[in-house]
Every structure is written in C-alpha cells, then in structure tokens.
MARTORGU-191297 format. One record per atom (N, C-alpha, C, O, CB): residue in three letters; x negated, y negated, z negated. Coordinates in steps of 0.02 Angstrom, whole numbers, plus 50000, padded with zeros to 5 digits. Each point is the difference from the previous one (the first is absolute). Glycine has a CB too. Layout:
% residues N
ALAXYZ;...
***
This chain:
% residues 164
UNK514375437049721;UNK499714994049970;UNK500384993850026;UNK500164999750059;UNK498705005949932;UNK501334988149953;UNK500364994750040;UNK499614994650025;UNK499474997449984;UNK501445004949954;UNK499394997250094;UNK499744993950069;UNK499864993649952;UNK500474999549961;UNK500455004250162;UNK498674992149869;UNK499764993849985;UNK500024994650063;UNK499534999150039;UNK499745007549872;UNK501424989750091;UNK499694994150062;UNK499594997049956;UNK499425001850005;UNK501554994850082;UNK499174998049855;UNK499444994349983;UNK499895002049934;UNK500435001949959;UNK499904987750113;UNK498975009749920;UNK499734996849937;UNK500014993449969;UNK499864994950031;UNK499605012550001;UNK500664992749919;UNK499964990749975;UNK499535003349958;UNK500055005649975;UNK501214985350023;UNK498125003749993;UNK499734999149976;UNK499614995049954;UNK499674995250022;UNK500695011750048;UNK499724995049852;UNK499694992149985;UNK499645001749939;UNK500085004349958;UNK500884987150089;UNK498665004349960;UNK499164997749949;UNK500184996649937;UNK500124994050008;UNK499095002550099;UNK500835005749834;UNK499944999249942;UNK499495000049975;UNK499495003550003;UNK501304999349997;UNK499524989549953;UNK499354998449914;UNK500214995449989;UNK499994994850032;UNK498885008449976;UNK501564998849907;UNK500524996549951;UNK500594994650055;UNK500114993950003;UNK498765005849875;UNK501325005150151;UNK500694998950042;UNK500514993849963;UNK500304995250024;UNK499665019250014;UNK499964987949907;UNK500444995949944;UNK500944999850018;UNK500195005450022;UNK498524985649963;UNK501555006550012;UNK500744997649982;UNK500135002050065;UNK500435004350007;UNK499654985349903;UNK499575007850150;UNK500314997950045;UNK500065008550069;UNK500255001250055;UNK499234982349896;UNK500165019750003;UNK499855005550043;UNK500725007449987;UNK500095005150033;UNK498274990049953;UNK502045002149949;UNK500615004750032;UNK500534998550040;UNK500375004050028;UNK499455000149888;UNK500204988150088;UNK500614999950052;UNK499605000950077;UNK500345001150051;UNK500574989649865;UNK498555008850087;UNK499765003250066;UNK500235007450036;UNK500265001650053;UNK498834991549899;UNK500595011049978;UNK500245007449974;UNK500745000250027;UNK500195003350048;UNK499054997649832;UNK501194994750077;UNK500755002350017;UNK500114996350079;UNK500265003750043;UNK500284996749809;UNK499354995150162;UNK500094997950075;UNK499905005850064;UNK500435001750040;UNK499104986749907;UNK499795013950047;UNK499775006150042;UNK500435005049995;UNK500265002650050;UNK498674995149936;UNK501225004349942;UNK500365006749999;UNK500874999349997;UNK500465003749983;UNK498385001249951;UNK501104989250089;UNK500824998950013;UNK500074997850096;UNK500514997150017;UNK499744996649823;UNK499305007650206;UNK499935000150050;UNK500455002850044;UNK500065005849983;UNK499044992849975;UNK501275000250093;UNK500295001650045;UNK499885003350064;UNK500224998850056;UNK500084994349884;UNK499265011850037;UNK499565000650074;UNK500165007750029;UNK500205004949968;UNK498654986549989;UNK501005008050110;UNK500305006950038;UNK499495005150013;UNK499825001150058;UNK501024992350001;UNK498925009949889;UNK499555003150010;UNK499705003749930;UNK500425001549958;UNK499494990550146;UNK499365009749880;UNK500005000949925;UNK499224996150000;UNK499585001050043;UNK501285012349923;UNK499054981849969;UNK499404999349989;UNK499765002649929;UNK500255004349964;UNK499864986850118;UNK499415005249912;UNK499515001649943;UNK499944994249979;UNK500244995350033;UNK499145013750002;UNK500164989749883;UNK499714994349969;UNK499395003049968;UNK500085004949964;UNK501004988450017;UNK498285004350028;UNK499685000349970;UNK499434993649983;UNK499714995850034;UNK500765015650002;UNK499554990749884;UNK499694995349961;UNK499355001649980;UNK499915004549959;UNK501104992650008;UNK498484999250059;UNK499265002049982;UNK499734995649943;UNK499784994650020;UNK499995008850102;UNK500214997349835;UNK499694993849935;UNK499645003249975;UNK499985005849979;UNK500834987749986;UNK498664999250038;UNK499114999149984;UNK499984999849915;UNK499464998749974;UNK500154992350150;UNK500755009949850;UNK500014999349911;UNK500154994649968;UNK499644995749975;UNK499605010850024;UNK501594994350006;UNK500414996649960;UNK500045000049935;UNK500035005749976;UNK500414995350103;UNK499584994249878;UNK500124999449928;UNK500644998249966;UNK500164999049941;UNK498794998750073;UNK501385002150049;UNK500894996949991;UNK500435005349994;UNK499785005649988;UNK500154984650086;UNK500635008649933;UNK500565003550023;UNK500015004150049;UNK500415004649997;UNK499994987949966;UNK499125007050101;UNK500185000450081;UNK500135007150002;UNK500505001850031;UNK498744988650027;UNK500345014449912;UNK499895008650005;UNK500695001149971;UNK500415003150034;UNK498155000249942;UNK501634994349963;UNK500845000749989;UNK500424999850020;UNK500455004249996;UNK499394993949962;UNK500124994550084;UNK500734998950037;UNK499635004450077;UNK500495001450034;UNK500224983149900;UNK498905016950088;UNK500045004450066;UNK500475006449974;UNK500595001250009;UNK498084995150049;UNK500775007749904;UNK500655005749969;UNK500495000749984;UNK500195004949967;UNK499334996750014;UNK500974991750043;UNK500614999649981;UNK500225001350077;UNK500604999350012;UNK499404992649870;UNK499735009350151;UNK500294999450081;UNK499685006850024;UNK499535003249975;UNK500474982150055;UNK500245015650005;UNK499535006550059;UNK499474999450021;UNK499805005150028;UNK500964997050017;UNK499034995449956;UNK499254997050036;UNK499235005049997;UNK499975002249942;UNK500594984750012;UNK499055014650072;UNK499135002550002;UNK499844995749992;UNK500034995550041;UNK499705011650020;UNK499944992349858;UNK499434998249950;UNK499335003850019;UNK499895006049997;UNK501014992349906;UNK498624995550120;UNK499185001750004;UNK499664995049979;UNK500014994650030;UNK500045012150060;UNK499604994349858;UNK499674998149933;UNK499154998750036;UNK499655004650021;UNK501295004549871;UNK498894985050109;UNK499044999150031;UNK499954994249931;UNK500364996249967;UNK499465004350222;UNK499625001549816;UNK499464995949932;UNK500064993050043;UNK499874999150059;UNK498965011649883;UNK501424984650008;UNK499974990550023;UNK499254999150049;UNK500014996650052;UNK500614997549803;UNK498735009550119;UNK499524997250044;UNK499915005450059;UNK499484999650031;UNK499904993349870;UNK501125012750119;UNK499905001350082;UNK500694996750020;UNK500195002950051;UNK499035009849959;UNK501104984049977;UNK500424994550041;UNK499464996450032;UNK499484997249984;UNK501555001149938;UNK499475003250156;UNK499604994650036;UNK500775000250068;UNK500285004650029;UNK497884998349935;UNK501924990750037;UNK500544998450043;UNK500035004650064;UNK500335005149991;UNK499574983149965;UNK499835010950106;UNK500015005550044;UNK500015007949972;UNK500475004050002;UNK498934987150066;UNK500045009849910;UNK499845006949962;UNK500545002949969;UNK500205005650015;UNK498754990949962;UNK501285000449983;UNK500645003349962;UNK500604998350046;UNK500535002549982;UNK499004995949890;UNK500494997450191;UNK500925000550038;UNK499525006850050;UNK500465004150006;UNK500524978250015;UNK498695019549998;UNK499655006550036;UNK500225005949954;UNK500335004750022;UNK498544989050029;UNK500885005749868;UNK500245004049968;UNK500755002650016;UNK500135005950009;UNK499024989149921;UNK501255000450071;UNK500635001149983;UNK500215000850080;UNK500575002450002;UNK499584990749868;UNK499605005850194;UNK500065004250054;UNK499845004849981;UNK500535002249979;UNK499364991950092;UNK499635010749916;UNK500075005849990;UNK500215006349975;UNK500035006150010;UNK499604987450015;UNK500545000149925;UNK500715005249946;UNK500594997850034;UNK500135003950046;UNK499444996049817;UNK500614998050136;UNK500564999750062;UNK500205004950034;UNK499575003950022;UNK500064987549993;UNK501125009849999;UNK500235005550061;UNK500534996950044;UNK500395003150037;UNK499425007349887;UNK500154983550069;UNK500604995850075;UNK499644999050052;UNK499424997950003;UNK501304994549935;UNK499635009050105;UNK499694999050048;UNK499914991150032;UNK499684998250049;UNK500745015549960;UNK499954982549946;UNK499894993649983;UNK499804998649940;UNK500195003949956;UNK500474994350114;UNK498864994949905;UNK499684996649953;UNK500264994749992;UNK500054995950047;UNK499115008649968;UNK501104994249917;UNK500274994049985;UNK499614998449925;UNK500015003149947;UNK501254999050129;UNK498324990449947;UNK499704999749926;UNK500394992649979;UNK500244995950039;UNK498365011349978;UNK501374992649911;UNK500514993949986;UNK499514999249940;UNK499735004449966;UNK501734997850079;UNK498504991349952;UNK499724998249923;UNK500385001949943;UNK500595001650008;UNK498964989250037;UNK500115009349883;UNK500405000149948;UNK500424996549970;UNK500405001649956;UNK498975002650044;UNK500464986450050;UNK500614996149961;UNK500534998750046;UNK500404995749982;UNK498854998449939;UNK500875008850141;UNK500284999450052;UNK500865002449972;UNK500105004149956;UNK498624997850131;UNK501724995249944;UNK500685002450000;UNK500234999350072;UNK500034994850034;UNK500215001949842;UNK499945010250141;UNK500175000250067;UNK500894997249986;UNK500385001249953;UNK498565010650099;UNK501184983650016;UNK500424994250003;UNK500725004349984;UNK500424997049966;UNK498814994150131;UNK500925015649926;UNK500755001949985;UNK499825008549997;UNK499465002349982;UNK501374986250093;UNK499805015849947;UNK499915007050021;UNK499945003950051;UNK499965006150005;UNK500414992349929;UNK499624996650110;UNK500085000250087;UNK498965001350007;UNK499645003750033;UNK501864983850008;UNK498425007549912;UNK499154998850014;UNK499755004250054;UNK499944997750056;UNK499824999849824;UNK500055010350104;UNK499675005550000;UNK500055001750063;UNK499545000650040;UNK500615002449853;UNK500684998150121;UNK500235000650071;UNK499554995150047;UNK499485001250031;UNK501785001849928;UNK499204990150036;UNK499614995350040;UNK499364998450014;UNK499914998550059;UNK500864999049915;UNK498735002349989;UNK499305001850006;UNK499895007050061;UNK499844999850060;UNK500004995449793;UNK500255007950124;UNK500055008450048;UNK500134998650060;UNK499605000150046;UNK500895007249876;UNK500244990950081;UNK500294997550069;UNK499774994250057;UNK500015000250061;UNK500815003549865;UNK498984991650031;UNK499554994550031;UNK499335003750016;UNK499855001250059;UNK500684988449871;UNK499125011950023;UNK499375003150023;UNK499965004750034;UNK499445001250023;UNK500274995749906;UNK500815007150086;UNK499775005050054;UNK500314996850061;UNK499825002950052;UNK500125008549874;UNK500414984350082;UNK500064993950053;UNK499304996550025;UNK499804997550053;UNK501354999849886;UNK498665003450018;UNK499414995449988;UNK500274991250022;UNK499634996350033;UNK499395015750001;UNK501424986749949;UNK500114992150014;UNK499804997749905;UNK500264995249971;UNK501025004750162;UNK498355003449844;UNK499704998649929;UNK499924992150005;UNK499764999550056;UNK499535012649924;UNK500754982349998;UNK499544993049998;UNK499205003449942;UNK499995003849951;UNK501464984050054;UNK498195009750021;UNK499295001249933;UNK499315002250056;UNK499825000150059;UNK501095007349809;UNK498954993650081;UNK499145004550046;UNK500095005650019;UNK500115004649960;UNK499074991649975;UNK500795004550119;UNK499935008950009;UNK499425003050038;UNK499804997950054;UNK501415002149949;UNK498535005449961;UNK499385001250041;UNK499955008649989;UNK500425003249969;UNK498894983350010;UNK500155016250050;UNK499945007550000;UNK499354999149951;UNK499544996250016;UNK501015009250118;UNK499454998449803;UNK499375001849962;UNK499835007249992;UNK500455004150011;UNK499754986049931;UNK499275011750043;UNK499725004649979;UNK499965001749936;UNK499994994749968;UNK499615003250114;UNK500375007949871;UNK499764998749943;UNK499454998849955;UNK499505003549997;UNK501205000050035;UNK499414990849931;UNK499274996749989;UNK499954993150021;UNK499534996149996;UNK499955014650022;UNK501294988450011;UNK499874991350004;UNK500684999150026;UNK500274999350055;UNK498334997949977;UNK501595003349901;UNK500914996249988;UNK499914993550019;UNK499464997150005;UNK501015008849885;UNK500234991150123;UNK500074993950029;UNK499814992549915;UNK500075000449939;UNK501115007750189;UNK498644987449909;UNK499924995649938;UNK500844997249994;UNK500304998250051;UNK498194997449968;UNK501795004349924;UNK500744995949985;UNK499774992450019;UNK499424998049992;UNK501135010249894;UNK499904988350137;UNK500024990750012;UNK499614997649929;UNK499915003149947;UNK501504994850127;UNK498444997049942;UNK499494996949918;UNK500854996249984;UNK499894995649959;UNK498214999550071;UNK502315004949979;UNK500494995649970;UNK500335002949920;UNK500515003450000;UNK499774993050139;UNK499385002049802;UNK500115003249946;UNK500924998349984;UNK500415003349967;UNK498074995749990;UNK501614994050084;UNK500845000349982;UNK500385003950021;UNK500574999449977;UNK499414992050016;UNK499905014550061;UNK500285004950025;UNK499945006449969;UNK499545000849960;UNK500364992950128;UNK500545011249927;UNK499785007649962;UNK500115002950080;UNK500434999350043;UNK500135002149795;UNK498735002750157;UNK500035004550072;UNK500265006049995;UNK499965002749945;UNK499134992850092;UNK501295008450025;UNK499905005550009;UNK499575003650069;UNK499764997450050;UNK501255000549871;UNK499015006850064;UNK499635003750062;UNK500185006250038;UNK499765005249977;UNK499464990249965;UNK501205005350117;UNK500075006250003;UNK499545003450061;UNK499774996550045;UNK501425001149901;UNK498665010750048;UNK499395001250016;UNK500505006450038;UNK500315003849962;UNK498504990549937;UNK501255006750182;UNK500155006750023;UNK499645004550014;UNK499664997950048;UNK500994997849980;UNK499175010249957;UNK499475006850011;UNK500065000250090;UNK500515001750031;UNK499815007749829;UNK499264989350161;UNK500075001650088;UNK499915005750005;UNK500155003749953;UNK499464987450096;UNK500015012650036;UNK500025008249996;UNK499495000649973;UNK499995006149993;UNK500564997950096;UNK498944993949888;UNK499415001749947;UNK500204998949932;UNK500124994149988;UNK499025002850091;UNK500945007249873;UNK500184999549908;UNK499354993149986;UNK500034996049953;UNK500345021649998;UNK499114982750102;UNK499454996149967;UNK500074991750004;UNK499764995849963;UNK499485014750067;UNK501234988550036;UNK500044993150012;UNK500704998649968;UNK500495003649988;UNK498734995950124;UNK500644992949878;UNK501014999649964;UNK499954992650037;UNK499544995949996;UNK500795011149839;UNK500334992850205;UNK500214992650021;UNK500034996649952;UNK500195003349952;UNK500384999150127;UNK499304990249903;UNK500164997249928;UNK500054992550030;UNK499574996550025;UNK499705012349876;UNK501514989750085;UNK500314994050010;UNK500174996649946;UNK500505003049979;UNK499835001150110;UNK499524989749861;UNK499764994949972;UNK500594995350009;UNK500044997050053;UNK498705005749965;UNK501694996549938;UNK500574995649992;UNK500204996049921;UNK499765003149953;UNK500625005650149;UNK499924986749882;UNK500194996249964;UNK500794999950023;UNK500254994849980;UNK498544999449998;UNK501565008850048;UNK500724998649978;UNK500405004349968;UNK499835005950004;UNK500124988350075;UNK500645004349886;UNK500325003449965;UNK500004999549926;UNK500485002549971;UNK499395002850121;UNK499574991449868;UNK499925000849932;UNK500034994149987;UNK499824995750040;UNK499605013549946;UNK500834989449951;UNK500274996749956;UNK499184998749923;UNK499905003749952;UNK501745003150105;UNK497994987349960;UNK499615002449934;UNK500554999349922;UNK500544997349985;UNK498114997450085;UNK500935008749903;UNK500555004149939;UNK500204992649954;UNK500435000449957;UNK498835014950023;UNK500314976750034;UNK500304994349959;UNK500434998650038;UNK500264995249973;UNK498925000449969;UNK501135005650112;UNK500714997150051;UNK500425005250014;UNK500454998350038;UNK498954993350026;UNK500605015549914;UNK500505004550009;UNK500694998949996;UNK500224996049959;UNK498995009150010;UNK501274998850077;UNK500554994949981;UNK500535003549937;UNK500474996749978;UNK499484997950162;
***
C-alpha cells in the first residue's frame, strides 16, 4: 500500500472559474513525497464536480444542509490517509510550486507564524475573521490517529483577484 505524507483538502459549493487553476497549481506541485486531494462538495450546481474529475482527486458528495464547517473539515480528516492535513479554501491559489514543500518543512519545524494549538476531534480550530485573507490549515496525526496537531496560517496564497 502507498505511503500518503499529506492530504490537501478542500470544501466545495459552485467553486466556479476560479477553482481549476487551484486544481492545476496543486497538481503541478513540487513536493518530496506523495500526497492526495480530496474534494468534499455539499451540492454544487456549477461546473466544480467536472472540473475535479479532470484531476486525480477523492470526490465525497454530502447534501448542502449536513455541511457544517468543522463537521465536514473532520469529515475529510477521516477520509484522509496523510499523515499530514492540509485544508485550503476553494478560492485560494497557492503562491508558486515550492508551496507544498515549504508548508511541510516549516511546519514540521514548527517555526509556522499563525495559531497553533493541539485539538481534539470535534473542535477544529476557528480560521482568523479576516475575510481579505484565504486560510490554510495544516493538521499533523500525533501518536494517537485521534488527535491531529493543527497549525492555522495565512501565508503563501495569492487571493485568486491578485494572482500573478
């Protein structure tokens, strides 16, 4: 069976335009290791289920009213097989191809800048209220599968109206 270091993970509903160059950004990644993508969407009426199936990615399909922010990034810990968590919004553009690496490398440094705290499951971290920012989150499995480190950052992304 192959090794999963990270999951990326991200939360869809009507992704729109901006959600394949995300797609191609991720899967044009430079990273030393092997990850995953998976896309959980609450019931899209767009494009988004299309352009995911244009990429490699795990598609998991929940009815719009059991979306619930924590609930569904828990979801997608558990489908998950990295032994790291990386959740990224849907309008997010990670800044180059290095991204993936550097995140990893910093965070298991832990010289991360952001929030970092130890959670349980059942009470994901809250993202910054700063709506001009796009968050990510990366989450490491400690020696319990049940606890996940989850460190809370804003650098690296580009929102998708200033991409370069």
């Amino acid at each position: 069976m192959e090794t999963i270091d990270v999951s990326i993970i991200i939360l869809t509903k009507n992704a729109g335009s901006n959600f394949k160059p995300l797609l191609e950004r991720l899967f044009s990644q430079e990273f030393n290791g092997e990850y995953e993508v998976l896309v959980i969407d609450s019931g899209s009426t767009d494009d988004t289920l299309n352009t995911a199936k244009q990429f490699p990615v795990r598609i998991t399909q929940i009815k719009p009213e059991e979306f619930h922010h924590g609930k569904t990034r828990n979801l997608g810990a558990q489908l998950s097989l990295g032994s790291a968590l990386v959740y990224i919004t849907q309008d997010a553009l990670p800044l180059n191809n290095q991204w993936l690496q550097k995140l990893v490398e910093i965070s298991r440094s832990q010289m991360l800048p952001g929030s970092v705290a130890d959670k349980s499951p059942g009470r994901p971290p809250n993202p910054p209220r700063n709506s001009s920012m796009s968050t990510i989150s990366l989450s490491t499995r400690s020696r319990s599968p049940s606890e996940l480190r989850t460190i809370t950052t804003t650098i690296s992304l580009y929102p998708m109206s200033t991409q370069p």
